[in-house]
C-alpha positions as CSV (number, residue, x, y, z in Angstrom):
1,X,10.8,21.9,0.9
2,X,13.3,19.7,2.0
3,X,12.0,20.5,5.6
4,X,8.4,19.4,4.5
5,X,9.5,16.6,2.7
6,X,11.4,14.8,6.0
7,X,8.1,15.5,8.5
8,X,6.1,13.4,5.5
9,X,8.6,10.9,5.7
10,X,8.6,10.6,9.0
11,X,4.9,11.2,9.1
12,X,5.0,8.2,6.9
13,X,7.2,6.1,8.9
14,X,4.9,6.5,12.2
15,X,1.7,5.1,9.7
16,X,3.3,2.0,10.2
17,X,3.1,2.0,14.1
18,X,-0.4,2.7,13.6
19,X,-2.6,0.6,16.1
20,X,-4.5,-0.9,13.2
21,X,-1.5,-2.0,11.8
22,X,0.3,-3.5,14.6
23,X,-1.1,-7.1,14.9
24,X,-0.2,-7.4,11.5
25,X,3.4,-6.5,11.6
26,X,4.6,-9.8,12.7
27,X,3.3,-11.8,10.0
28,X,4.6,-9.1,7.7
29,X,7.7,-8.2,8.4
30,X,8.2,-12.3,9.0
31,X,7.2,-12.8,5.2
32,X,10.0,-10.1,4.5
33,X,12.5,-11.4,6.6
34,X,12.2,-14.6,4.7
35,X,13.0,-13.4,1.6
36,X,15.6,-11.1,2.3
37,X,17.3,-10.3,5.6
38,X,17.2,-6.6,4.6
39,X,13.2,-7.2,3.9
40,X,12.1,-5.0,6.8
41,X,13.8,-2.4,5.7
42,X,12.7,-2.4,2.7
43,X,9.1,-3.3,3.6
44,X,9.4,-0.2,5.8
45,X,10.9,1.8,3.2
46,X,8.7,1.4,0.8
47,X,5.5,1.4,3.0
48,X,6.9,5.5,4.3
49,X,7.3,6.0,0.7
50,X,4.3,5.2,-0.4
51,X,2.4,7.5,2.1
52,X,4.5,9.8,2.0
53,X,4.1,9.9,-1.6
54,X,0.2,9.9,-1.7
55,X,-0.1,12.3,1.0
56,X,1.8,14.7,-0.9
57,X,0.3,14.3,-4.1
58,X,-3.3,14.6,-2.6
59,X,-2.0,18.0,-0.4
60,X,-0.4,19.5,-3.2
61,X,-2.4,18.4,-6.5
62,X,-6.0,17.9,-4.3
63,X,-5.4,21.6,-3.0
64,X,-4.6,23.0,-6.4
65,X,-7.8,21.8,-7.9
66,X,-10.0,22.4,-4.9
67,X,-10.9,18.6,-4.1
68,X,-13.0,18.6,-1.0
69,X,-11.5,15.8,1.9
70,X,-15.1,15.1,2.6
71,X,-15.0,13.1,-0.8
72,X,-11.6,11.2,-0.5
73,X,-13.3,9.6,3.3
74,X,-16.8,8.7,1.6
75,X,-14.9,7.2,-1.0
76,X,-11.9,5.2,0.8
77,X,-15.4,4.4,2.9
78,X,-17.3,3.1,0.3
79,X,-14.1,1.4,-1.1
80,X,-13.2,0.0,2.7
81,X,-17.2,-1.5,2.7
82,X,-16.9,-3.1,-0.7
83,X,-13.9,-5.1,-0.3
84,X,-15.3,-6.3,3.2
85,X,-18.8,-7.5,1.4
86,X,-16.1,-9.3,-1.0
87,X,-14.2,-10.7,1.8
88,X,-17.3,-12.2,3.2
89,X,-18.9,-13.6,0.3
90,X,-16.6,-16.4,-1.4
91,X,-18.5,-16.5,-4.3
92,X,-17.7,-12.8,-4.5
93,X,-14.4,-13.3,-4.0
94,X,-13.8,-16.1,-7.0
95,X,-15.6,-13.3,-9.3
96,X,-13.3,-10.5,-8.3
97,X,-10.6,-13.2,-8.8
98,X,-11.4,-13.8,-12.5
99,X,-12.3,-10.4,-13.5
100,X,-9.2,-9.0,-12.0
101,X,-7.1,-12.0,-13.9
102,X,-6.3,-9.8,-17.1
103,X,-4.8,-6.8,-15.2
104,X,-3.1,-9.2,-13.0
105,X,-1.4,-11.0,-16.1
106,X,-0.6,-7.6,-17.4
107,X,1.1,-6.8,-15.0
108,X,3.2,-10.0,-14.4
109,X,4.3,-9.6,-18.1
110,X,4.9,-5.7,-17.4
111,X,6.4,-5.8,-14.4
112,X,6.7,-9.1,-12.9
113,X,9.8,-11.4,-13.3
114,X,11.7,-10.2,-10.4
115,X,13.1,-12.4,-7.8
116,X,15.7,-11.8,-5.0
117,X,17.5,-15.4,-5.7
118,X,21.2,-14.5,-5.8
119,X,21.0,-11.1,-6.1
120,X,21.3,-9.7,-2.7
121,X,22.0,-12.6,-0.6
């Protein structure tokens, strides 16, 4: 387990260096620097973690209750040609904006607050 669980973080860790992903790194990992000096890290932490969390979940809890991959790529399609028809279309994009409002103010109440003002640096 422990074995499987450093090749997904690993696994996770390479997503980043993906070639997709690489133009954006700068402008990334600049916005983190900014805020914290140990921002990359972090950034790069969390970004392993996340994969390396979904990719379990969807090989362990997917295989257990037979979900087909054929259906997770025509949906992260379908999902990836929606939110470029949003991102061409302000109007769309102002829409999205106000629909999406209540779950974004839920979640600034929830969750939201934090800041890294005289905490770490």
């Amino acid at each position: 387990m422990a074995t499987t669980f450093g090749l997904a973080f690993l696994a996770g860790i390479l997503s980043v260096l993906s070639p997709c992903v690489l133009p954006l790194l700068p402008l990334v990992l600049g916005a983190a620097a900014s805020e914290h000096r140990l921002g990359p890290a972090a950034l790069a932490a969390g970004l392993a973690l996340s994969f390396v969390a979904i990719g379990l979940f969807v090989a362990t809890v997917g295989f257990a209750i037979g979900l087909d991959a054929g259906i997770f790529r025509t949906g992260a399609a379908i999902m990836l040609i929606l939110i470029g028809l949003v991102l061409m279309v302000p109007a769309a994009q102002t829409r999205l904006a106000v629909a999406a409002g209540p779950m974004s103010n839920w979640t600034e109440s929830r969750f939201g607050g934090f800041t890294t003002d005289g905490l770490l640096g």
